[in-house]
Structure formats: C-alpha cells, structure tokens
C-alpha positions as CSV (number, residue, x, y, z in Angstrom):
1,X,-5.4,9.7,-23.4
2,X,-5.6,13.1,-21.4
3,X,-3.4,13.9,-18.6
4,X,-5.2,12.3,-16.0
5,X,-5.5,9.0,-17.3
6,X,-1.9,9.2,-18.6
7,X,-1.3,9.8,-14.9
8,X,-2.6,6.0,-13.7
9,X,-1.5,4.0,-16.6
10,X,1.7,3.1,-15.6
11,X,2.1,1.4,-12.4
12,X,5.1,2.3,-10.1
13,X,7.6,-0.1,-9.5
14,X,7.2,-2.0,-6.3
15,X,8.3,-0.2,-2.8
16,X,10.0,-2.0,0.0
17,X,7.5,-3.8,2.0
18,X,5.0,-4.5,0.2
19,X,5.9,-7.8,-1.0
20,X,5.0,-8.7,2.2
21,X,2.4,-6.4,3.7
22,X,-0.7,-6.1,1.3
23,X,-1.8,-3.3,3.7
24,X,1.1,-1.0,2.7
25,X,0.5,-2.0,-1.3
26,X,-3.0,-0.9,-0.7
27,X,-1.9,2.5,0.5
28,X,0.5,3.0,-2.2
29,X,-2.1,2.7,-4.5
30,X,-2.7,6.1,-4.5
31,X,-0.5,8.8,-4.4
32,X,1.1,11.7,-5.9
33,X,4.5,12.1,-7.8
34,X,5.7,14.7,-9.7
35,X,4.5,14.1,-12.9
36,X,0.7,14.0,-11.5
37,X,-1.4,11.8,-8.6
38,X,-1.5,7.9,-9.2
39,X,-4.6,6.0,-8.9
40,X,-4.4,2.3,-9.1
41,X,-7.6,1.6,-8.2
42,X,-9.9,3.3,-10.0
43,X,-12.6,1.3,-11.2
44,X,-13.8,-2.1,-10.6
45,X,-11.8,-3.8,-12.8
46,X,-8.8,-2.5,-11.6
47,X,-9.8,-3.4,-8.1
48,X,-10.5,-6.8,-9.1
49,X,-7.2,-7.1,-11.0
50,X,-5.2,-5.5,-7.9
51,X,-6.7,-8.2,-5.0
52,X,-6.2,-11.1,-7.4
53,X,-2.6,-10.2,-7.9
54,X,-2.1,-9.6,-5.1
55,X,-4.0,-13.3,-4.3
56,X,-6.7,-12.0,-2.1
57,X,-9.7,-12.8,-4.4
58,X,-10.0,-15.9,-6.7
59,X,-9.8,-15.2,-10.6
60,X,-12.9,-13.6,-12.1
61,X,-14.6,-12.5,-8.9
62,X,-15.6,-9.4,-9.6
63,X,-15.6,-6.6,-7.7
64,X,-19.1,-4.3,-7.5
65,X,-19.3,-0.8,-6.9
66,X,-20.0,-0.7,-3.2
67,X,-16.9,-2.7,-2.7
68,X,-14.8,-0.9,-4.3
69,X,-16.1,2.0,-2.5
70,X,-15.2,0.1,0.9
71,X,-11.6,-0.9,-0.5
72,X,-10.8,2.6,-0.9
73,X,-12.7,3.6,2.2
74,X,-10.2,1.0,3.9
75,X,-7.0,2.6,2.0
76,X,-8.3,6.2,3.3
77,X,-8.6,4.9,6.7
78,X,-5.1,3.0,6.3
79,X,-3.3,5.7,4.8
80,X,-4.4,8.4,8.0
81,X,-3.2,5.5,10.7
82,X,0.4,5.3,9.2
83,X,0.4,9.2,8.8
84,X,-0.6,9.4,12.4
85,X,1.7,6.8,13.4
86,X,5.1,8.6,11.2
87,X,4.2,11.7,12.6
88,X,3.3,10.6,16.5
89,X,-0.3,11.9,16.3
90,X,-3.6,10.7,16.9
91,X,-6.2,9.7,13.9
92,X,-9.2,10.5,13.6
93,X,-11.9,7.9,15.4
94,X,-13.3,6.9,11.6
95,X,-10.4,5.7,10.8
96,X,-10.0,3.6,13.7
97,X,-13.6,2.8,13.8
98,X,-12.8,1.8,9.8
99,X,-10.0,-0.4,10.2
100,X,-11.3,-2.3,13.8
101,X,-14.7,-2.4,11.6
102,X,-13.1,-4.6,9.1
103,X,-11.3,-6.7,11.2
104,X,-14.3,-7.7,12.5
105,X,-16.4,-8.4,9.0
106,X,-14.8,-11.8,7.6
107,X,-12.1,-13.1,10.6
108,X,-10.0,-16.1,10.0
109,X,-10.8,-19.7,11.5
110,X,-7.6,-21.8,12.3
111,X,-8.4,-25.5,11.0
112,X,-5.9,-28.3,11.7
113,X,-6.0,-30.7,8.4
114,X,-4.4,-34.0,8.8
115,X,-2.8,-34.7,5.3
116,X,-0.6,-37.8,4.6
117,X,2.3,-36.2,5.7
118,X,0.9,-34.8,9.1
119,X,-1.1,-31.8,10.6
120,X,-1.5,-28.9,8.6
121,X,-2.5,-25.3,9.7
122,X,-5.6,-24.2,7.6
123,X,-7.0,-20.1,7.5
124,X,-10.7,-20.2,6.5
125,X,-12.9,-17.2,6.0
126,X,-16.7,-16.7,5.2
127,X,-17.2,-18.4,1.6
128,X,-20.1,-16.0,0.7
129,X,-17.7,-12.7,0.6
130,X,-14.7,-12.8,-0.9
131,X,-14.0,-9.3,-1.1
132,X,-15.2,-8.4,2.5
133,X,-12.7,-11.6,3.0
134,X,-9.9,-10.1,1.3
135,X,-10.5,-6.5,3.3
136,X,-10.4,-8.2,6.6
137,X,-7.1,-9.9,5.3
138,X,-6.0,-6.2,4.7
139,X,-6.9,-5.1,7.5
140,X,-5.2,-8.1,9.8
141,X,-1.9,-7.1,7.9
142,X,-2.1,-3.6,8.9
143,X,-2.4,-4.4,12.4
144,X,0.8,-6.3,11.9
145,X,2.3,-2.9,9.5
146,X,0.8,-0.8,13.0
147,X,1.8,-3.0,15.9
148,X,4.7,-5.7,14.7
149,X,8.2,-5.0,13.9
150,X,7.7,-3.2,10.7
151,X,6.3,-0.6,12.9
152,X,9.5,1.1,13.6
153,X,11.1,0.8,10.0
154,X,8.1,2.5,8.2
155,X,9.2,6.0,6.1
156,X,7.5,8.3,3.9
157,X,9.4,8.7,0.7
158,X,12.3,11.1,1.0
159,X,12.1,12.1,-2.9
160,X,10.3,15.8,-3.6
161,X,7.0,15.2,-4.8
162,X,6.4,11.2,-3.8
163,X,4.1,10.2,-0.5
164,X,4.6,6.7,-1.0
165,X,5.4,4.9,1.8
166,X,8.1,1.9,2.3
167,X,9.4,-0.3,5.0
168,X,13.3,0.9,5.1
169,X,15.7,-2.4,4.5
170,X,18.3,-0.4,6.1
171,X,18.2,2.5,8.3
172,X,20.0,4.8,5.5
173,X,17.3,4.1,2.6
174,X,15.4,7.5,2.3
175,X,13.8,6.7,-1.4
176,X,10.5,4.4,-2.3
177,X,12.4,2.9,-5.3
178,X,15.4,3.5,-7.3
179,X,13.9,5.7,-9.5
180,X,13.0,8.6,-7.3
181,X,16.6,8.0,-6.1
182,X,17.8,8.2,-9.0
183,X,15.8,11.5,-9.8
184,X,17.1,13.2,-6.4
185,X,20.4,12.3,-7.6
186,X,20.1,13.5,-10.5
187,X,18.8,17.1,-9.3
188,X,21.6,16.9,-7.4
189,X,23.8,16.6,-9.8
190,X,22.3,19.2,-11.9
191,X,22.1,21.6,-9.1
192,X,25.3,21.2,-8.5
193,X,26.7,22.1,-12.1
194,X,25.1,25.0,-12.6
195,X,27.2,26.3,-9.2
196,X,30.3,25.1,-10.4
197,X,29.4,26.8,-13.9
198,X,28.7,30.1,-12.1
199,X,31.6,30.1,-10.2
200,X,34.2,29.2,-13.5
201,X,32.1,32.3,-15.4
C-alpha cells in the first residue's frame, strides 16, 4: 500500500454534528490532516458503502460513475457554502446553482398513513433514483447546516493541519475530535519542555 492509499484507509473518527447532519459528514469526507489528505469517497464502492451507512440508499444499490461524480460535485459545492458562510463571504454562483440544483432533482412528498395506531407522517421520493434521492436528502440537510440553528455553532477544526469541520457542543470546543486535541496538547506539552529544559541548561 503506497502513501496515498495508506492516506484513505483509515477513516477518522466521527466529528460533532454529523450524527445528525449528513451534509456536514459528506464534507468531511475529504480533507487533509497532517499525516496526508483523506478521501472517503473514492470510488464507487466506497460511495455506495458511505450513503448506505449513512442510510440514504438501500443495501446493494450501487453507485455508477456519473453519480459518484455528482456526489462529490455536491461535497465540492457543499464544502465552498460553509467556507463562505465561516468566513462571511460570498460563493461562487456554481455552488449555489449546485446545491439549489439538487434540491430540486428528487424532493420529498409528505404522505399521511393511517396505521392502527393513528396517522403517521410518511417522506416519499422518486423510486427510479435512489442516489439522486439520497443527494436531494443531502442537500435538504444542508439547507438546514446553512439556515437552521447549527448555523451559528459551525467551526473549522482548530488543530494545525485538519479542515474538518464540526458543529461546536459548547462554545469553548476548538478540536474536530479528541484526537487532534489530544495532538495539540500534546505539542504543547512538548513545546513547552523543551523551554523549561533551555532555561534549567
């Protein structure tokens, strides 16, 4: 295994957020760390596996070429808005056009089901595309990630090296996960005694 693929073997433990916003997972699937850039979607397959664990596409629906290519072409476009929106600026209009694009390809239909126990609220989506369904799904929850209340708790990784992004849990969280926390720390503490030696020598 060479150095790049070594680089998207291992995926990185989940951020804060993306439990609940698939839009910010997607975006974290790439991006770089010290140690090299991550790729978690870099083939078909690993597409495929991603959106069903993530349960946007049924088990063994494969993913083809040109849809991958619009996954990441979504990520791309997903990954400029939330720059845009950290840093105050504007996007560029393909990235908007992308995004409100999607939205558009597969919405959701509300359906009221009367089971035994009473009325139940049903999403349905366009049966013949599955993946387009699953983008438009992405794309719905980063209008949420954009507009909603997650809006204003949204960070870029505070560790050197790391662009992941994370929805802070509290407003003094600076790190995407404990490890590059623990890895800032631990510079830290490094950094700190060499001083200390240098000063006792």
């Amino acid at each position: 295994m060479d150095a790049a693929e070594s680089s998207t073997a291992t995926a990185p433990p989940q951020a804060p957020g993306e439990d609940r916003h698939g839009a910010l997972a997607l975006v974290n699937t790439e991006f770089s760390r010290p140690n090299g850039p991550y790729d978690g979607l870099r083939d078909t397959e690993s597409a495929a596996a991603w959106l069903n664990n993530r349960g946007l596409l049924p088990s063994g629906t494969p993913v083809a070429t040109r849809e991958l290519e619009r996954l990441i072409e979504l990520r791309r476009s997903l990954r400029e808005l939330l720059d845009a929106h950290l840093s105050g600026g504007t996007p560029a209009p393909t990235a908007l056009s992308t995004l409100n694009t999607t939205l558009a390809a597969a919405p959701a239909v509300h359906e009221i089901h009367w089971e035994h126990t009473g009325p139940v609220a049903v999403v349905r989506r366009p049966a013949g595309d599955p993946v387009g369904a699953a983008l438009t799904a992405l794309a719905e929850n980063a209008v949420e990630l954009l507009t909603g209340p997650p809006s204003g708790r949204l960070s870029t990784c505070g560790a050197p090296g790391c662009t992941r992004l994370f929805v802070r849990t509290h407003g003094a969280r600076r790190w995407c996960s404990d490890r590059c926390g623990n890895r800032v720390r631990a510079a830290r503490h490094y950094t700190d005694h060499r001083t200390t030696r240098g000063r006792t020598t």
